[in-house]
C-alpha positions as CSV (number, residue, x, y, z in Angstrom):
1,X,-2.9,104.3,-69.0
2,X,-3.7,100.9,-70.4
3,X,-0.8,100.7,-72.2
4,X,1.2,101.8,-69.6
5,X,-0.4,98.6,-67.3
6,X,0.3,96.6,-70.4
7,X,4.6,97.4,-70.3
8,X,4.6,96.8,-66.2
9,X,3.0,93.4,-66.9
10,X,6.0,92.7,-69.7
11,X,8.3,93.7,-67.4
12,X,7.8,91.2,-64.7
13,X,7.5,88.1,-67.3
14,X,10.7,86.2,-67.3
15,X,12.8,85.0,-70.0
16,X,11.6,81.3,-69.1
17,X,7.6,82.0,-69.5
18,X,8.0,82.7,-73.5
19,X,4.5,81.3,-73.8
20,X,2.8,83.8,-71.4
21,X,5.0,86.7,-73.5
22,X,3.8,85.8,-77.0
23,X,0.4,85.6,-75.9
24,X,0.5,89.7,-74.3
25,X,2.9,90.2,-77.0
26,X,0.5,89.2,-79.3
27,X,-2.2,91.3,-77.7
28,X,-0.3,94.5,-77.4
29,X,-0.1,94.2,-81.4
30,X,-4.0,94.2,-81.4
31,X,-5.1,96.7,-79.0
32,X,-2.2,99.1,-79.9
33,X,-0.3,98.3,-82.8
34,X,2.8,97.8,-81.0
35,X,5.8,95.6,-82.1
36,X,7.7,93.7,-78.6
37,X,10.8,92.4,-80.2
38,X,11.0,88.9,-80.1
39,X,13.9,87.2,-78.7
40,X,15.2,89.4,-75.9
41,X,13.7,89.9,-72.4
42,X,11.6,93.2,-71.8
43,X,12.9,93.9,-68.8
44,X,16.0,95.1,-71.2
45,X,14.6,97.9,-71.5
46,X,14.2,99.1,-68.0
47,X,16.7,101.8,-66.8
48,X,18.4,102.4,-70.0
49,X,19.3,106.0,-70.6
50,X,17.1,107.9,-72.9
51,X,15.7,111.2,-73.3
52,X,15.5,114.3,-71.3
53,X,16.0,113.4,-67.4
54,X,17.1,110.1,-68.0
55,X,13.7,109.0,-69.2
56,X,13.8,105.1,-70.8
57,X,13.2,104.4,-74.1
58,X,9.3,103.1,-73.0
59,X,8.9,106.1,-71.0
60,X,9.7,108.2,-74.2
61,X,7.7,106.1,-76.2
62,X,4.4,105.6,-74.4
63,X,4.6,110.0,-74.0
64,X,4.9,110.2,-77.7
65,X,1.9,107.6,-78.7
66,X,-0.6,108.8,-76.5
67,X,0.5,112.3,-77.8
68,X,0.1,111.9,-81.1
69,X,-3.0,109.7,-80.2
70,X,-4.8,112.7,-79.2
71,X,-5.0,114.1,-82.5
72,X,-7.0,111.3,-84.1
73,X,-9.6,112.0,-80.8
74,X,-9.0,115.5,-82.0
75,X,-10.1,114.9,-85.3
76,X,-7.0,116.0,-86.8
77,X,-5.7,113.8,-89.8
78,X,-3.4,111.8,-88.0
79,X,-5.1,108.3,-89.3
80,X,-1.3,107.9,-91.6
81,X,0.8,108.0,-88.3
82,X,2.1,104.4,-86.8
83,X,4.4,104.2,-83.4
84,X,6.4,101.5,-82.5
85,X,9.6,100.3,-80.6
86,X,12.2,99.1,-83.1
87,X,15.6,97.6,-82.5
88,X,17.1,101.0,-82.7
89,X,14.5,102.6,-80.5
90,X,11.3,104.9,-81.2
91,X,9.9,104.0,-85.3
92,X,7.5,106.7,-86.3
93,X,6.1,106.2,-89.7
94,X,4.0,108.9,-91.2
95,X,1.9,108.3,-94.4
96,X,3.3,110.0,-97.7
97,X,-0.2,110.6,-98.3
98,X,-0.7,113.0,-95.6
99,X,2.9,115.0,-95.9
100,X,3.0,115.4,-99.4
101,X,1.2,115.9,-102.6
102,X,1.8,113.1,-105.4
103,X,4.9,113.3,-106.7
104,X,6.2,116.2,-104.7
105,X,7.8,116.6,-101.7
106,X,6.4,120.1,-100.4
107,X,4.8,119.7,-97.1
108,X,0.7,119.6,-97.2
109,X,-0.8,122.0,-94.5
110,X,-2.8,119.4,-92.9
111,X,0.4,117.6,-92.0
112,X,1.8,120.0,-89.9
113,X,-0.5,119.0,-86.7
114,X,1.4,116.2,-86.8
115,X,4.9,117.3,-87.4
116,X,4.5,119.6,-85.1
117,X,3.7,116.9,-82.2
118,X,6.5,115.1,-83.1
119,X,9.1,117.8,-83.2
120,X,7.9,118.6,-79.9
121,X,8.7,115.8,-78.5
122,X,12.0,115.8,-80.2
123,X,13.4,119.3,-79.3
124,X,13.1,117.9,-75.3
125,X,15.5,114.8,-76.1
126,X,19.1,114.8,-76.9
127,X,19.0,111.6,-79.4
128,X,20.0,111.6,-82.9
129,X,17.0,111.2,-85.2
130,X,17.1,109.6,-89.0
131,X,14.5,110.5,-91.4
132,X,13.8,108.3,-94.0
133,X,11.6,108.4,-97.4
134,X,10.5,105.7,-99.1
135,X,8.0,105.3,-102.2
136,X,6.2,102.4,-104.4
137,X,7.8,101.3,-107.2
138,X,6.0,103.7,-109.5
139,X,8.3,105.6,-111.1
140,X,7.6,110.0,-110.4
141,X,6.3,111.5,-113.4
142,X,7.9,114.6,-112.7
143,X,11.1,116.5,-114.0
144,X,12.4,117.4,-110.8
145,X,12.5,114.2,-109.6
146,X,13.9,111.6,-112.5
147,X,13.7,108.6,-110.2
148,X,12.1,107.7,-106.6
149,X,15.5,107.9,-105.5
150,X,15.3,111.6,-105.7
151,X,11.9,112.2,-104.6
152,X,11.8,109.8,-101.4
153,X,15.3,112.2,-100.6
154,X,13.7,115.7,-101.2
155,X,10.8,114.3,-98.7
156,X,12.9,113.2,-96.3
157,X,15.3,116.2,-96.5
158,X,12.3,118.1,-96.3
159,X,11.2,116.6,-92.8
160,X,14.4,117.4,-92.0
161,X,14.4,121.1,-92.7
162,X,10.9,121.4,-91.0
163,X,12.2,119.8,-88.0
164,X,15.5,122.4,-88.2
165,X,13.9,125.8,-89.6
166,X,10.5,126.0,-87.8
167,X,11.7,124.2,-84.5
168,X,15.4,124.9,-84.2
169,X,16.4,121.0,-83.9
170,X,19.8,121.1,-84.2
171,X,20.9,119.6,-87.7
172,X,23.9,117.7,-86.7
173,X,21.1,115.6,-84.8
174,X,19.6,115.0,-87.8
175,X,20.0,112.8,-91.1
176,X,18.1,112.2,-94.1
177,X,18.0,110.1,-96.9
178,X,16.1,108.1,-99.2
179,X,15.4,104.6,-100.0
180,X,13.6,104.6,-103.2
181,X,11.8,101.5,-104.0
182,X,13.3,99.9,-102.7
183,X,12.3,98.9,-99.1
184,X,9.1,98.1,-98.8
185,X,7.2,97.1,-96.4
186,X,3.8,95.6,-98.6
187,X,3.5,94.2,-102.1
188,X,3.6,97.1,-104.8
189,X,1.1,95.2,-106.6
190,X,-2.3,96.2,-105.0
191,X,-3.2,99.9,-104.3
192,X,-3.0,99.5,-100.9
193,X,0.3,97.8,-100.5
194,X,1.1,100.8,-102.7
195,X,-0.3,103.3,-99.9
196,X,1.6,101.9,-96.9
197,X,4.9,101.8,-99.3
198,X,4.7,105.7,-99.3
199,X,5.9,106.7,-96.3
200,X,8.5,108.5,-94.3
201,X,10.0,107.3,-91.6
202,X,11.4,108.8,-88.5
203,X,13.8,107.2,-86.3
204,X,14.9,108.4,-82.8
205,X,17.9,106.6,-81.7
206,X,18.6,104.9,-78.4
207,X,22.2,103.3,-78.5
208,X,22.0,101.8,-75.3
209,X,17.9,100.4,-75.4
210,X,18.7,96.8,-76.0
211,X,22.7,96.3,-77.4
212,X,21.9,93.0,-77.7
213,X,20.0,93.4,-80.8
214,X,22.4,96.7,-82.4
215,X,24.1,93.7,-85.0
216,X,20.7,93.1,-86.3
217,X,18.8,95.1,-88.8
């Protein structure tokens, strides 16, 4: 694929020709919406255990985009769903729009195409995954949930339990928990800021992808 031609081209830039990097860098974040840490060479990630079969972290990765790309050529609402490399590995953020009613945290039948995907993909690999919910700074009107504390939880628990209960993912591979508020990644002032704060987040862990980064956040 193109994207696949896109990694093998990062791969043989070296640590010296910064310029050439930022400039495909930069591209890759256009074309896919990919994020190439800065600051460490690409080639780090060559050959680092992974998933299933030894696969890299970049093998796992690119199987998993163009996965859950084909439901948006399906047609199935998958518009909410972002995947990128993070320092700790494979980033999958899902809109809280398209999991979960507002101000609830049981699972909207549309979302499951997409779960579903994903839990495929995570059944075949041995790493740990950590699921994550965060909100917007508008406080739940709900008396279930007092605070966005304990609605961003119940949302990321219930990923969690999905991932578990319908596709037997073992739970001590699994944690969940909930940031409130209080990470976000847009300004809580405008709707749309609002939109992209709503989210959870799914993280599949790869401890040895790139140690040189596992002080940083």
């Amino acid at each position: 694929t193109l994207l696949l031609v896109f990694f093998v081209v990062l791969y043989s830039i070296s640590k010296a020709d910064e310029a050439k990097f930022a400039k495909l860098n930069a591209s890759l974040q256009r074309a896919f919406n990919v994020v190439v840490l800065e600051g460490y060479d690409p080639t780090a990630l060559s050959g680092r255990p992974g998933g299933a079969g030894g696969n890299s972290v970049v093998d796992d990765f690119i199987a998993i985009r163009n996965d859950l790309g084909q439901l948006t050529m399906s047609r199935l609402p998958a518009t909410g769903v972002d995947v990128r490399l993070s320092r700790e590995g494979i980033l999958i953020t899902i809109s809280g729009a398209l999991l979960f009613p507002s101000g609830r945290a049981d699972l909207r039948p549309e979302s499951l195409p997409v779960l579903d995907r994903i839990a495929q993909h995570l059944r075949r690999l041995p790493n740990e995954v950590r699921i994550s919910g965060h909100t917007d700074n508008i406080p739940p009107d709900s008396p279930i949930y007092p605070t966005n504390w304990e609605l961003s939880t119940a949302r990321a628990i219930t990923v969690a339990r999905y991932f578990s209960e319908v596709w037997g993912i073992a739970p001590a591979r699994l944690a969940a928990v909930g940031y409130g508020e209080y990470r976000p990644v847009a300004d809580n002032s405008t709707r749309e800021g609002r939109l992209r704060n709503r989210r959870v987040e799914i993280q599949v862990v790869y401890p040895e992808a790139h140690p040189e980064l596992q002080g940083l956040r």
